[in-house]
N, C-alpha and C positions, 0 to 999 in steps of 0.2 A: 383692140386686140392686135389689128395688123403695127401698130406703132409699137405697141411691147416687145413686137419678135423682134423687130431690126434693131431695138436699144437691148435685147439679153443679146444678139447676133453680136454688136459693135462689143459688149462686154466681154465676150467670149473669146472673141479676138484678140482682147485688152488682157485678156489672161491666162492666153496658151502658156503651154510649155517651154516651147523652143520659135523662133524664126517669126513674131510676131508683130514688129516693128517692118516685116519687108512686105505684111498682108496691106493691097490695096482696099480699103472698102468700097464699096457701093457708095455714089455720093447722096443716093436716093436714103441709106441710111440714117435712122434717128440718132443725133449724136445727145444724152439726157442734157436737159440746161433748164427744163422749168419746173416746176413745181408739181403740175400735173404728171411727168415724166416721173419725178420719186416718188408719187402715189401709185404710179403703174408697176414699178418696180418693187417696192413697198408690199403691197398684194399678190408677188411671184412663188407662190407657197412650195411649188416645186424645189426652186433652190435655194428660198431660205431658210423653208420649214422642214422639210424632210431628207436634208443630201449630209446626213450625220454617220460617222464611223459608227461599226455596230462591233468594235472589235473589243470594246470594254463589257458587252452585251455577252459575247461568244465565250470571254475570259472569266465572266464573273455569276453570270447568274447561275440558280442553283438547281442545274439540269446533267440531262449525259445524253451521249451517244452511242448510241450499237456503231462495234466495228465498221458490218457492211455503208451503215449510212454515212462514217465519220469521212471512209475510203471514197464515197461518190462524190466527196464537194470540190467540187474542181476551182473554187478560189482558194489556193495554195495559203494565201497571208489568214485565210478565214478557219481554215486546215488548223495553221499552225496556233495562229491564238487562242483554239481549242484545247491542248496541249503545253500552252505555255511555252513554246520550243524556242529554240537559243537561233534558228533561224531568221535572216534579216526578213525586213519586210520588202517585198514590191509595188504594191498596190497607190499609187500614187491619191486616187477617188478619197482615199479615208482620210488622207491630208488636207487634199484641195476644197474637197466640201465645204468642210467650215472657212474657210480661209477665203475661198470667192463669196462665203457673207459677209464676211471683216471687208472686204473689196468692195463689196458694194453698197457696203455702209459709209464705207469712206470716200467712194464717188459722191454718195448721195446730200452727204452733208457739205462736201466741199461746193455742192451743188446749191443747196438751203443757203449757206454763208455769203450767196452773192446776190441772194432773191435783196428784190425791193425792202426798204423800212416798211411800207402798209403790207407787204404779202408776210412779212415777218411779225405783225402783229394778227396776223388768221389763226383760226384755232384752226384750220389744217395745218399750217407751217408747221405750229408746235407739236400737231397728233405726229409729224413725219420725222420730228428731231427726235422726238422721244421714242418712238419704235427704233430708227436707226440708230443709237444708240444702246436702246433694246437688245436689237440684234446681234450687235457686234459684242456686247455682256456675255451673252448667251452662248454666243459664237465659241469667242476667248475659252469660258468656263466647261464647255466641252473637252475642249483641247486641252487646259490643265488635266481636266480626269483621269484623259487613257495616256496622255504624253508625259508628265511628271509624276513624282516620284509623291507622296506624303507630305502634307503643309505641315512642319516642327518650326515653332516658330525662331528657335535655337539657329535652325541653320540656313533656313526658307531666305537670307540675303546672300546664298552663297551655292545654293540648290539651281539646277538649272530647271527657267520655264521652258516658256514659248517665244516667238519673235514676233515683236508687236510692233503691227503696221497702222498708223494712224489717217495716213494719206494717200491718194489712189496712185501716186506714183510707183511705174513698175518697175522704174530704174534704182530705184535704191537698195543697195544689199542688205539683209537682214545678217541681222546675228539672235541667238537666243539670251531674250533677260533673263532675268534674277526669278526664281518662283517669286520672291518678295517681291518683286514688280510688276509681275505678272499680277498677280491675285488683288495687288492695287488697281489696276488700271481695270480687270471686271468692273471693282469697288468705283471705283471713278464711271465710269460709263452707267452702270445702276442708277448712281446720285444724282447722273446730269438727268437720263430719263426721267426721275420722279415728278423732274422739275418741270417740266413737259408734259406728260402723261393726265390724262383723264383719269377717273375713277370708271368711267364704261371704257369700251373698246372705242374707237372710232375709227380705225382702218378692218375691213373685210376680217384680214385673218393677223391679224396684228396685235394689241395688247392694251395694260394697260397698269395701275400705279399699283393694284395687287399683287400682278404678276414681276414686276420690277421688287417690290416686298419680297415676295417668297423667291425672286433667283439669289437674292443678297441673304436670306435665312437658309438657302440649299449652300450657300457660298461659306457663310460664316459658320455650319455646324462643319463644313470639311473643315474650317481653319483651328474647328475644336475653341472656338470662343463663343462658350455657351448662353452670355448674356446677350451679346449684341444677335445670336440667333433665334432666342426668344425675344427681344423685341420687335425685330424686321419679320417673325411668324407671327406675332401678336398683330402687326401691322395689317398683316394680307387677311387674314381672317378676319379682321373688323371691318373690313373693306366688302369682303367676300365667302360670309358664312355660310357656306352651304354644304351638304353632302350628298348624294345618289342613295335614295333610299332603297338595297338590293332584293327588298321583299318587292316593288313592282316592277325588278328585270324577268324579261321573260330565257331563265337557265335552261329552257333547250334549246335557245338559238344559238347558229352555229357561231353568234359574236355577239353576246348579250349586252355589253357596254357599248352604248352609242357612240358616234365620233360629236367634238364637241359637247358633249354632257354639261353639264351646272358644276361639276369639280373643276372642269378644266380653265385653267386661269392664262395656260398658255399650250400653244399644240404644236409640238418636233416631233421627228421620228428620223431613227437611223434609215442609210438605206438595208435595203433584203438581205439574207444570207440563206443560203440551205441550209447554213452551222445550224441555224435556230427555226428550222424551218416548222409546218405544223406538225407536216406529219413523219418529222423524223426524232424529234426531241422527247424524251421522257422525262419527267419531273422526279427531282429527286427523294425516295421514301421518306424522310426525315419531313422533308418537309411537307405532305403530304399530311402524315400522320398528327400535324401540326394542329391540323384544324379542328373543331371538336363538334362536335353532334349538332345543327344547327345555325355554325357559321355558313352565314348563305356564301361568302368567298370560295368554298369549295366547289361549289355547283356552279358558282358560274363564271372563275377560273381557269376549271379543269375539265378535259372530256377521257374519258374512258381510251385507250387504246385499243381497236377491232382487231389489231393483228399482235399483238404482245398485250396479253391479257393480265391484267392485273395494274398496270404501268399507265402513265396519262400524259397526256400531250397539254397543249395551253390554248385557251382562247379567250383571254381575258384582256384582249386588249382597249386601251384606254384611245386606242383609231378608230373601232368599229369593224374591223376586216383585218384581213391577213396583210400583207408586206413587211416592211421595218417595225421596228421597235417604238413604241410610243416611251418619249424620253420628258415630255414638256413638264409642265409644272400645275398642281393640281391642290386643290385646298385639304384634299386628306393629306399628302405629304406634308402641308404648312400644319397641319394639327398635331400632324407627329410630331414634328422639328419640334414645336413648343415644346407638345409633351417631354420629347428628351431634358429639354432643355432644363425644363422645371423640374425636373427629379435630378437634374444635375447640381443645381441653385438650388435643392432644400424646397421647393417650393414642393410640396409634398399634393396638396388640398386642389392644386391645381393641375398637376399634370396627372390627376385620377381624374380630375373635373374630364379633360381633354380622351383620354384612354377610353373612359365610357362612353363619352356622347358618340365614341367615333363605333365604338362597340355596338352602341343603339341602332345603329343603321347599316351594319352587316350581320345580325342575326335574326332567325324568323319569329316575324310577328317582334319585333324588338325586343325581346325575350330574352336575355343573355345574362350571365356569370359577371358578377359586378366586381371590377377588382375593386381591394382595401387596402391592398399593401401599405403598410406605412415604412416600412426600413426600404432607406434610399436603395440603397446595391441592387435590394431583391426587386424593387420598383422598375427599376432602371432596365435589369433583365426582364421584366413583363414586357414591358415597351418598345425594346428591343426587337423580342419575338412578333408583336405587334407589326412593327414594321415590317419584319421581313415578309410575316404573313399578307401583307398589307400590296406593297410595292413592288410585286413580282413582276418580270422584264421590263420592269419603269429605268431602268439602267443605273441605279441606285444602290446595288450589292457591290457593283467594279469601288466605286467611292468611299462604301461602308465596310471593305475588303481593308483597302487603306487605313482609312483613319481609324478603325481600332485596332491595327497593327501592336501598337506598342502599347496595348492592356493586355498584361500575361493569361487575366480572366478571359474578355470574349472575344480575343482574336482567331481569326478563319482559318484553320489549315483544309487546303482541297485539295483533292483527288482523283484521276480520272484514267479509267483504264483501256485501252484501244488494243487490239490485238494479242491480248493477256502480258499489256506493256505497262505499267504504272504510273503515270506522268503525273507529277505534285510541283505545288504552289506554295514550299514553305513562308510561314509567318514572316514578316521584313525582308523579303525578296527583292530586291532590285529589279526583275521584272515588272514591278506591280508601276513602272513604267513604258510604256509598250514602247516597242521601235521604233522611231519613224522612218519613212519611207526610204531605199538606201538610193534612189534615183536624185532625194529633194537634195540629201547631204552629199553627192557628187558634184548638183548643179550648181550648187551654195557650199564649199566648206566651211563658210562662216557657221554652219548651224552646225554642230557637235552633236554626236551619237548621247545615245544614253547610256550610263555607266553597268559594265556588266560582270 
Protein backbone atom coordinates (compact mmCIF):
# COMPACT_ATOMS: atom_id res chain seq x y z
CA UNK A 1 0.00 0.00 0.00
CA UNK A 2 2.82 2.16 1.30
CA UNK A 3 4.44 1.72 -2.37
CA UNK A 4 1.11 2.84 -4.26
CA UNK A 5 1.01 6.26 -2.41
CA UNK A 6 4.60 7.39 -3.43
CA UNK A 7 3.85 6.15 -7.37
CA UNK A 8 -0.09 8.04 -7.33
CA UNK A 9 2.32 11.00 -5.21
CA UNK A 10 5.34 10.83 -8.22
CA UNK A 11 2.00 10.78 -10.65
CA UNK A 12 0.49 13.53 -9.29
CA UNK A 13 3.32 15.62 -9.62
CA UNK A 14 3.81 14.35 -13.26
CA UNK A 15 0.48 16.03 -13.67
CA UNK A 16 -0.06 19.39 -11.93
CA UNK A 17 -1.20 22.17 -13.37
CA UNK A 18 1.39 24.58 -13.38
CA UNK A 19 5.27 24.78 -12.09
CA UNK A 20 5.61 20.91 -12.13
CA UNK A 21 8.92 20.26 -13.74
CA UNK A 22 10.73 22.65 -10.66
CA UNK A 23 8.89 19.94 -7.86
CA UNK A 24 11.86 18.13 -6.41
CA UNK A 25 10.79 14.62 -5.37
CA UNK A 26 11.45 12.57 -2.58
CA UNK A 27 14.23 10.29 -3.91
CA UNK A 28 12.72 7.58 -1.35
CA UNK A 29 9.91 7.97 -4.00
CA UNK A 30 8.51 4.93 -6.29
CA UNK A 31 9.26 5.90 -9.66
CA UNK A 32 6.67 2.81 -11.62
CA UNK A 33 9.06 0.56 -13.95
CA UNK A 34 7.82 -3.14 -13.09
CA UNK A 35 5.12 -4.87 -13.63
CA UNK A 36 3.98 -5.31 -10.08
CA UNK A 37 4.00 -1.24 -10.04
CA UNK A 38 1.11 -1.35 -13.02
CA UNK A 39 -0.91 -3.87 -11.19
CA UNK A 40 -0.67 -1.45 -8.16
CA UNK A 41 -1.77 1.22 -10.22
CA UNK A 42 -4.10 -0.85 -12.30
CA UNK A 43 -6.20 -1.62 -8.94
CA UNK A 44 -6.36 2.37 -7.91
CA UNK A 45 -10.32 2.51 -8.23
CA UNK A 46 -10.39 5.85 -6.68
CA UNK A 47 -8.78 7.46 -9.79
CA UNK A 48 -9.63 5.27 -12.40
CA UNK A 49 -12.96 4.25 -11.48
CA UNK A 50 -14.77 6.90 -10.06
CA UNK A 51 -13.03 10.64 -10.77
CA UNK A 52 -15.85 10.94 -13.97
CA UNK A 53 -17.47 14.50 -14.96
CA UNK A 54 -21.11 14.24 -13.59
CA UNK A 55 -21.94 17.28 -15.78
CA UNK A 56 -23.62 15.10 -18.65
CA UNK A 57 -25.49 13.49 -15.57
CA UNK A 58 -26.79 17.17 -14.20
CA UNK A 59 -27.59 18.07 -18.16
CA UNK A 60 -29.42 15.20 -18.96
CA UNK A 61 -31.22 12.89 -16.80
CA UNK A 62 -34.77 13.25 -16.41
CA UNK A 63 -35.04 15.11 -12.98
CA UNK A 64 -35.53 18.80 -11.54
CA UNK A 65 -34.90 20.88 -8.91
CA UNK A 66 -36.74 23.15 -6.53
CA UNK A 67 -35.56 26.82 -6.68
CA UNK A 68 -34.41 26.81 -2.98
CA UNK A 69 -32.16 23.63 -3.60
CA UNK A 70 -30.96 24.49 -7.30
CA UNK A 71 -29.66 28.17 -5.34
CA UNK A 72 -27.63 26.01 -2.48
CA UNK A 73 -25.21 24.22 -4.83
CA UNK A 74 -22.26 26.09 -4.66
CA UNK A 75 -20.41 24.36 -7.69
CA UNK A 76 -21.16 27.18 -10.00
CA UNK A 77 -20.10 24.95 -13.38
CA UNK A 78 -22.72 22.09 -11.61
CA UNK A 79 -25.24 25.23 -11.17
CA UNK A 80 -24.99 26.12 -14.50
CA UNK A 81 -25.13 22.68 -16.32
CA UNK A 82 -28.32 22.33 -14.73
CA UNK A 83 -29.76 25.20 -16.82
CA UNK A 84 -27.84 24.59 -19.66
CA UNK A 85 -26.40 28.26 -19.27
CA UNK A 86 -24.22 30.07 -22.09
CA UNK A 87 -21.82 30.50 -18.92
CA UNK A 88 -18.12 29.32 -19.44
CA UNK A 89 -17.09 26.45 -17.39
CA UNK A 90 -14.33 26.63 -14.44
CA UNK A 91 -14.17 23.54 -12.90
CA UNK A 92 -10.88 22.12 -14.02
CA UNK A 93 -11.67 18.30 -11.84
CA UNK A 94 -14.27 17.39 -14.80
CA UNK A 95 -11.58 17.78 -17.32
CA UNK A 96 -8.62 16.33 -15.54
CA UNK A 97 -10.33 13.22 -14.23
CA UNK A 98 -10.53 11.40 -17.15
CA UNK A 99 -7.48 12.68 -18.65
CA UNK A 100 -5.04 11.59 -15.50
CA UNK A 101 -6.70 7.87 -16.65
CA UNK A 102 -5.55 8.43 -20.29
CA UNK A 103 -2.08 9.37 -18.15
CA UNK A 104 -1.80 6.64 -16.50
CA UNK A 105 -2.73 4.31 -19.00
CA UNK A 106 0.04 5.75 -21.04
CA UNK A 107 2.57 5.61 -18.20
CA UNK A 108 1.52 2.10 -17.74
CA UNK A 109 2.05 0.68 -21.06
CA UNK A 110 5.09 2.60 -22.00
CA UNK A 111 5.98 0.75 -18.76
CA UNK A 112 4.60 -2.97 -20.13
CA UNK A 113 6.57 -2.15 -23.49
CA UNK A 114 10.01 -2.43 -21.92
CA UNK A 115 9.13 -5.53 -19.51
CA UNK A 116 11.24 -8.68 -20.37
CA UNK A 117 10.12 -11.18 -23.59
CA UNK A 118 9.08 -13.97 -20.60
CA UNK A 119 7.28 -11.23 -18.18
CA UNK A 120 5.45 -10.43 -21.60
CA UNK A 121 4.55 -13.79 -22.21
CA UNK A 122 2.51 -13.94 -18.35
CA UNK A 123 -1.08 -13.87 -18.34
CA UNK A 124 -0.52 -10.86 -15.95
CA UNK A 125 1.46 -8.90 -18.56
CA UNK A 126 -1.54 -9.33 -20.78
CA UNK A 127 -4.43 -9.02 -17.83
CA UNK A 128 -2.52 -5.30 -17.40
CA UNK A 129 -2.21 -4.37 -21.32
CA UNK A 130 -5.67 -5.25 -21.76
CA UNK A 131 -7.23 -3.23 -18.74
CA UNK A 132 -4.98 -0.33 -19.70
CA UNK A 133 -6.08 -0.16 -22.72
CA UNK A 134 -9.45 -0.70 -21.20
CA UNK A 135 -9.14 2.29 -19.45
CA UNK A 136 -7.98 4.72 -21.71
CA UNK A 137 -11.26 3.31 -24.15
CA UNK A 138 -13.40 4.20 -21.38
CA UNK A 139 -11.63 7.12 -20.47
CA UNK A 140 -11.60 8.66 -24.27
CA UNK A 141 -15.52 7.62 -24.64
CA UNK A 142 -16.46 9.63 -21.60
CA UNK A 143 -15.09 12.66 -22.77
CA UNK A 144 -16.65 12.32 -26.44
CA UNK A 145 -20.14 12.25 -24.53
CA UNK A 146 -20.36 15.54 -22.53
CA UNK A 147 -17.38 17.23 -24.81
CA UNK A 148 -18.54 16.77 -28.46
CA UNK A 149 -21.13 17.50 -30.32
CA UNK A 150 -23.30 14.36 -32.17
CA UNK A 151 -21.31 11.48 -34.26
CA UNK A 152 -23.11 12.31 -38.16
CA UNK A 153 -21.02 10.35 -39.96
CA UNK A 154 -21.35 13.26 -42.86
CA UNK A 155 -19.30 15.51 -41.01
CA UNK A 156 -17.66 13.53 -37.82
CA UNK A 157 -13.88 14.24 -40.21
CA UNK A 158 -14.50 17.78 -39.67
CA UNK A 159 -16.51 17.90 -36.09
CA UNK A 160 -14.19 18.80 -33.35
CA UNK A 161 -13.22 15.76 -30.59
CA UNK A 162 -11.01 15.50 -27.96
CA UNK A 163 -7.04 15.73 -27.76
CA UNK A 164 -5.63 12.38 -27.79
CA UNK A 165 -2.63 11.72 -25.80
CA UNK A 166 -1.02 8.50 -26.42
CA UNK A 167 2.13 8.87 -24.39
CA UNK A 168 2.96 9.93 -20.82
CA UNK A 169 4.85 12.72 -22.10
CA UNK A 170 3.87 16.02 -20.47
CA UNK A 171 5.62 18.31 -22.83
CA UNK A 172 3.84 17.71 -25.85
CA UNK A 173 1.02 20.34 -26.72
CA UNK A 174 -2.20 18.96 -27.53
CA UNK A 175 -4.53 20.07 -30.07
CA UNK A 176 -8.21 18.66 -30.40
CA UNK A 177 -8.79 15.85 -33.30
CA UNK A 178 -11.27 15.19 -35.61
CA UNK A 179 -14.58 13.49 -33.67
CA UNK A 180 -13.68 11.06 -36.70
CA UNK A 181 -10.57 10.22 -34.91
CA UNK A 182 -11.51 10.52 -31.97
CA UNK A 183 -14.23 7.75 -31.79
CA UNK A 184 -11.29 5.74 -33.94
CA UNK A 185 -8.79 5.58 -31.56
CA UNK A 186 -11.75 4.43 -28.59
CA UNK A 187 -12.39 1.72 -31.58
CA UNK A 188 -8.74 1.04 -31.58
CA UNK A 189 -7.96 0.68 -27.97
CA UNK A 190 -11.34 -1.64 -27.54
CA UNK A 191 -9.58 -4.05 -30.25
CA UNK A 192 -6.23 -3.92 -28.76
CA UNK A 193 -7.92 -4.92 -25.19
CA UNK A 194 -9.99 -7.90 -26.62
CA UNK A 195 -6.87 -9.10 -27.66
CA UNK A 196 -5.64 -9.23 -24.06
CA UNK A 197 -8.52 -9.55 -22.16
CA UNK A 198 -9.84 -12.73 -20.38
CA UNK A 199 -13.25 -13.82 -20.49
CA UNK A 200 -13.11 -13.59 -16.13
CA UNK A 201 -11.81 -10.45 -14.50
CA UNK A 202 -8.41 -10.90 -13.50
CA UNK A 203 -7.38 -7.64 -11.97
CA UNK A 204 -9.32 -6.71 -8.57
CA UNK A 205 -11.47 -4.03 -10.00
CA UNK A 206 -10.48 -4.30 -13.47
CA UNK A 207 -12.42 -6.05 -16.39
CA UNK A 208 -12.57 -8.14 -18.91
CA UNK A 209 -13.56 -9.14 -23.04
CA UNK A 210 -17.43 -8.62 -22.11
CA UNK A 211 -16.94 -5.64 -20.92
CA UNK A 212 -14.46 -4.44 -23.81
CA UNK A 213 -17.82 -5.99 -26.19
CA UNK A 214 -20.37 -3.80 -24.60
CA UNK A 215 -17.99 -0.36 -24.30
CA UNK A 216 -17.66 -0.86 -28.32
CA UNK A 217 -21.85 -1.83 -28.60
CA UNK A 218 -22.39 1.70 -26.10
CA UNK A 219 -19.66 3.22 -28.67
CA UNK A 220 -21.29 2.08 -32.01
CA UNK A 221 -25.12 2.56 -30.99
CA UNK A 222 -23.82 6.53 -30.38
CA UNK A 223 -22.27 6.27 -33.97
CA UNK A 224 -26.03 5.15 -34.97
CA UNK A 225 -24.32 2.01 -36.67
CA UNK A 226 -26.65 -0.40 -35.79
CA UNK A 227 -25.30 -3.65 -37.06
CA UNK A 228 -21.75 -3.41 -35.82
CA UNK A 229 -23.77 -2.53 -32.26
CA UNK A 230 -25.70 -5.55 -32.31
CA UNK A 231 -22.86 -7.72 -32.94
CA UNK A 232 -20.36 -6.26 -30.20
CA UNK A 233 -23.98 -6.71 -27.80
CA UNK A 234 -24.45 -10.06 -29.20
CA UNK A 235 -20.81 -10.56 -28.16
CA UNK A 236 -20.97 -9.40 -24.32
CA UNK A 237 -23.94 -11.20 -23.70
CA UNK A 238 -22.72 -14.57 -24.94
CA UNK A 239 -19.84 -14.00 -22.81
CA UNK A 240 -22.05 -12.67 -19.81
CA UNK A 241 -25.62 -13.58 -19.69
CA UNK A 242 -27.09 -12.71 -16.76
CA UNK A 243 -29.52 -10.32 -15.19
CA UNK A 244 -30.51 -9.18 -11.25
CA UNK A 245 -33.60 -10.91 -10.66
CA UNK A 246 -35.56 -7.69 -8.84
CA UNK A 247 -38.10 -9.90 -7.11
CA UNK A 248 -35.18 -11.04 -4.53
CA UNK A 249 -33.84 -7.15 -3.99
CA UNK A 250 -34.99 -6.35 -0.69
CA UNK A 251 -37.17 -2.47 -2.08
CA UNK A 252 -36.97 -1.17 1.32
CA UNK A 253 -33.55 -0.76 1.59
CA UNK A 254 -32.19 2.50 1.53
CA UNK A 255 -29.91 1.16 -1.84
CA UNK A 256 -31.33 -2.07 -2.90
CA UNK A 257 -28.83 -2.67 -5.79
CA UNK A 258 -25.75 -4.03 -4.49
CA UNK A 259 -22.27 -2.59 -5.65
CA UNK A 260 -20.77 -5.17 -8.03
CA UNK A 261 -23.92 -7.16 -8.85
CA UNK A 262 -23.92 -10.05 -11.72
CA UNK A 263 -25.02 -7.12 -14.32
CA UNK A 264 -22.17 -5.39 -13.76
CA UNK A 265 -19.52 -6.12 -16.42
CA UNK A 266 -17.62 -2.96 -15.63
CA UNK A 267 -17.79 -0.36 -12.42
CA UNK A 268 -17.41 3.95 -13.03
CA UNK A 269 -18.85 6.48 -11.33
CA UNK A 270 -18.94 10.29 -11.78
CA UNK A 271 -17.66 12.15 -9.11
CA UNK A 272 -20.73 13.75 -6.39
CA UNK A 273 -22.86 16.73 -7.07
CA UNK A 274 -25.57 18.14 -4.85
CA UNK A 275 -27.02 18.98 -8.58
CA UNK A 276 -28.06 15.24 -8.21
CA UNK A 277 -27.89 14.89 -4.77
CA UNK A 278 -30.46 12.26 -2.74
CA UNK A 279 -32.24 14.36 -1.16
CA UNK A 280 -32.79 17.25 -3.30
CA UNK A 281 -33.57 15.79 -6.72
CA UNK A 282 -37.24 14.98 -7.77
CA UNK A 283 -37.87 12.62 -10.55
CA UNK A 284 -39.68 13.67 -13.18
CA UNK A 285 -43.81 12.81 -13.32
CA UNK A 286 -43.63 11.51 -16.78
CA UNK A 287 -41.46 9.40 -16.18
CA UNK A 288 -42.77 8.06 -13.02
CA UNK A 289 -46.10 7.36 -14.34
CA UNK A 290 -44.02 5.34 -16.83
CA UNK A 291 -44.00 2.35 -14.93
CA UNK A 292 -46.92 0.14 -14.64
CA UNK A 293 -48.43 -1.89 -11.74
CA UNK A 294 -45.94 -4.51 -10.91
CA UNK A 295 -42.66 -3.31 -12.38
CA UNK A 296 -40.52 -4.05 -9.48
CA UNK A 297 -38.08 -0.83 -11.05
CA UNK A 298 -40.31 1.33 -9.31
CA UNK A 299 -39.98 0.21 -5.89
CA UNK A 300 -36.67 -0.18 -5.98
CA UNK A 301 -35.69 2.98 -8.09
CA UNK A 302 -37.55 5.32 -6.32
CA UNK A 303 -38.31 6.57 -2.63
CA UNK A 304 -41.21 8.63 -1.70
CA UNK A 305 -40.18 12.28 -0.88
CA UNK A 306 -40.98 12.93 3.22
CA UNK A 307 -40.91 16.50 2.66
CA UNK A 308 -42.53 17.30 -0.99
CA UNK A 309 -45.16 14.69 -1.03
CA UNK A 310 -46.16 13.12 -3.90
CA UNK A 311 -42.64 13.66 -5.69
CA UNK A 312 -39.49 10.90 -5.41
CA UNK A 313 -36.09 11.06 -5.09
CA UNK A 314 -33.70 8.07 -6.43
CA UNK A 315 -31.85 5.26 -4.99
CA UNK A 316 -31.30 2.94 -7.57
CA UNK A 317 -28.08 3.07 -7.87
CA UNK A 318 -26.03 0.47 -9.78
CA UNK A 319 -22.90 1.49 -6.56
CA UNK A 320 -24.80 0.34 -3.70
CA UNK A 321 -24.84 3.75 -1.83
CA UNK A 322 -24.96 7.35 -2.40
CA UNK A 323 -21.94 9.46 -4.03
CA UNK A 324 -21.45 9.72 -7.86
CA UNK A 325 -23.27 8.34 -10.51
CA UNK A 326 -22.82 4.81 -11.56
CA UNK A 327 -21.88 5.24 -15.40
CA UNK A 328 -20.05 1.57 -16.09
CA UNK A 329 -21.32 -0.88 -18.30
CA UNK A 330 -23.85 -3.53 -17.39
CA UNK A 331 -25.33 -6.54 -19.26
CA UNK A 332 -29.14 -5.03 -19.19
CA UNK A 333 -27.71 -2.09 -21.12
CA UNK A 334 -25.99 -4.80 -23.62
CA UNK A 335 -29.66 -6.33 -23.99
CA UNK A 336 -30.93 -3.25 -24.74
CA UNK A 337 -28.39 -2.11 -27.30
CA UNK A 338 -29.07 -5.39 -29.16
CA UNK A 339 -32.78 -5.04 -28.65
CA UNK A 340 -32.49 -1.58 -30.46
CA UNK A 341 -30.51 -2.70 -32.73
CA UNK A 342 -32.74 -5.57 -33.88
CA UNK A 343 -35.77 -3.71 -34.32
CA UNK A 344 -33.55 -1.39 -36.27
CA UNK A 345 -32.21 -4.36 -38.83
CA UNK A 346 -35.81 -5.81 -39.17
CA UNK A 347 -34.89 -8.38 -36.94
CA UNK A 348 -38.24 -8.19 -35.36
CA UNK A 349 -38.43 -12.23 -33.58
CA UNK A 350 -35.30 -11.11 -31.79
CA UNK A 351 -35.37 -7.91 -30.39
CA UNK A 352 -38.95 -9.17 -28.64
CA UNK A 353 -36.89 -12.27 -27.78
CA UNK A 354 -34.30 -9.57 -25.87
CA UNK A 355 -37.30 -6.88 -24.53
CA UNK A 356 -39.07 -9.76 -22.66
CA UNK A 357 -36.41 -11.83 -21.25
CA UNK A 358 -35.29 -8.39 -19.86
CA UNK A 359 -38.93 -7.79 -18.81
CA UNK A 360 -38.96 -11.31 -16.99
CA UNK A 361 -36.76 -10.07 -14.34
CA UNK A 362 -37.99 -6.73 -13.45
CA UNK A 363 -41.56 -7.66 -12.89
CA UNK A 364 -43.26 -9.45 -9.82
CA UNK A 365 -43.19 -13.07 -9.54
CA UNK A 366 -42.07 -12.63 -13.48
CA UNK A 367 -45.43 -11.97 -14.28
CA UNK A 368 -45.40 -9.23 -16.77
CA UNK A 369 -47.19 -7.81 -20.26
CA UNK A 370 -45.51 -9.74 -23.10
CA UNK A 371 -44.71 -7.27 -25.88
CA UNK A 372 -45.72 -8.56 -29.68
CA UNK A 373 -45.31 -5.65 -31.38
CA UNK A 374 -44.45 -6.53 -34.83
CA UNK A 375 -44.34 -2.85 -36.83
CA UNK A 376 -40.86 -1.94 -36.57
CA UNK A 377 -41.35 2.02 -35.57
CA UNK A 378 -43.94 1.02 -32.89
CA UNK A 379 -41.28 -1.73 -31.69
CA UNK A 380 -38.64 0.56 -31.74
CA UNK A 381 -40.72 3.17 -29.39
CA UNK A 382 -41.32 0.07 -26.82
CA UNK A 383 -37.82 -0.32 -26.53
CA UNK A 384 -37.05 2.99 -26.31
CA UNK A 385 -39.25 3.61 -23.28
CA UNK A 386 -37.69 0.32 -22.09
CA UNK A 387 -34.56 1.85 -21.89
CA UNK A 388 -35.12 4.93 -20.53
CA UNK A 389 -37.23 3.03 -17.97
CA UNK A 390 -34.44 0.90 -17.54
CA UNK A 391 -31.09 3.08 -17.20
CA UNK A 392 -31.95 5.86 -15.13
CA UNK A 393 -28.82 8.00 -13.72
CA UNK A 394 -26.55 5.17 -15.72
CA UNK A 395 -25.52 8.46 -17.65
CA UNK A 396 -26.92 7.30 -20.76
CA UNK A 397 -29.95 9.93 -21.42
CA UNK A 398 -26.89 12.89 -21.90
CA UNK A 399 -25.72 10.34 -25.12
CA UNK A 400 -29.51 9.16 -26.06
CA UNK A 401 -30.28 13.26 -25.85
CA UNK A 402 -27.86 13.35 -28.65
CA UNK A 403 -28.10 10.76 -31.04
CA UNK A 404 -31.69 11.00 -31.61
CA UNK A 405 -31.37 14.57 -32.11
CA UNK A 406 -31.95 14.34 -35.71
CA UNK A 407 -35.31 11.90 -35.60
CA UNK A 408 -38.13 14.61 -35.95
CA UNK A 409 -40.20 11.46 -34.08
CA UNK A 410 -38.28 10.83 -30.79
CA UNK A 411 -35.96 13.56 -30.15
CA UNK A 412 -35.87 15.23 -26.42
CA UNK A 413 -36.88 18.70 -26.13
CA UNK A 414 -36.24 19.61 -22.03
CA UNK A 415 -37.15 21.97 -19.87
CA UNK A 416 -36.48 23.19 -16.57
CA UNK A 417 -37.72 26.04 -14.56
CA UNK A 418 -35.66 27.90 -11.54
CA UNK A 419 -37.07 30.78 -10.07
CA UNK A 420 -40.24 30.96 -12.36
CA UNK A 421 -37.33 31.30 -15.01
CA UNK A 422 -37.72 28.74 -17.94
CA UNK A 423 -34.38 27.47 -19.14
CA UNK A 424 -34.72 24.86 -22.26
CA UNK A 425 -32.51 22.58 -24.29
CA UNK A 426 -33.81 22.88 -27.82
CA UNK A 427 -33.55 19.83 -30.28
CA UNK A 428 -29.92 20.17 -32.23
CA UNK A 429 -28.42 22.66 -29.76
CA UNK A 430 -24.99 23.25 -29.89
CA UNK A 431 -24.89 23.01 -26.39
CA UNK A 432 -25.42 19.33 -26.38
CA UNK A 433 -21.49 19.96 -26.31
CA UNK A 434 -20.54 21.03 -22.84
CA UNK A 435 -17.77 23.67 -22.48
CA UNK A 436 -14.66 22.69 -21.61
CA UNK A 437 -12.91 24.10 -18.88
CA UNK A 438 -11.95 27.87 -19.85
CA UNK A 439 -8.58 27.53 -17.55
CA UNK A 440 -7.43 24.21 -19.99
CA UNK A 441 -8.22 26.57 -23.25
CA UNK A 442 -6.03 29.53 -21.85
CA UNK A 443 -3.27 27.17 -20.86
CA UNK A 444 -3.33 25.40 -24.24
CA UNK A 445 -4.82 27.70 -27.11
CA UNK A 446 -4.29 24.85 -29.19
CA UNK A 447 -7.44 23.27 -27.80
CA UNK A 448 -10.47 25.46 -29.35
CA UNK A 449 -13.80 26.20 -27.47
CA UNK A 450 -16.92 24.56 -28.57
CA UNK A 451 -19.06 26.20 -31.19
CA UNK A 452 -21.75 28.32 -29.80
Amino acid sequence: MKKLIYILIFIILCTGCSDFLEIKPDKKMSVPKTLEDCELLLNDYGTLNSAYTALGIIAGEPYYLNSPNWNSIADLDDRNAYIWSEEPNFKTQAWQGPYRVVYICNQIMQILDKLTVAEKESARFKAACGHARFLRAFAYQELISVYTLPYNVKTADIELGVPIRLMPDIDVVSKRASLQDSYKQVISDYQAALGFLDVKTTIQTGTSKSAAYAGLARLFLDMKDYDKAYRYADSAWSLKPYLLDYNTLNSGANFPITKYNQEVLFSALTVSSNAFGRNYIRMNPDLIASYQVGDLRKENYFQPNLVDLGTFGFKGSYDGGPGGAFIGLTSSEVLLIRAESAARLQKIDEALKDVNFLRKYRWTDHIYPIVTEQEPNRLLDIILQERGKELVFRGRRWSDIKRLSDDPHRAIYLERIIDNKTYSLPIGSLKYAIQIPAIVMEQNPNIKPNKR
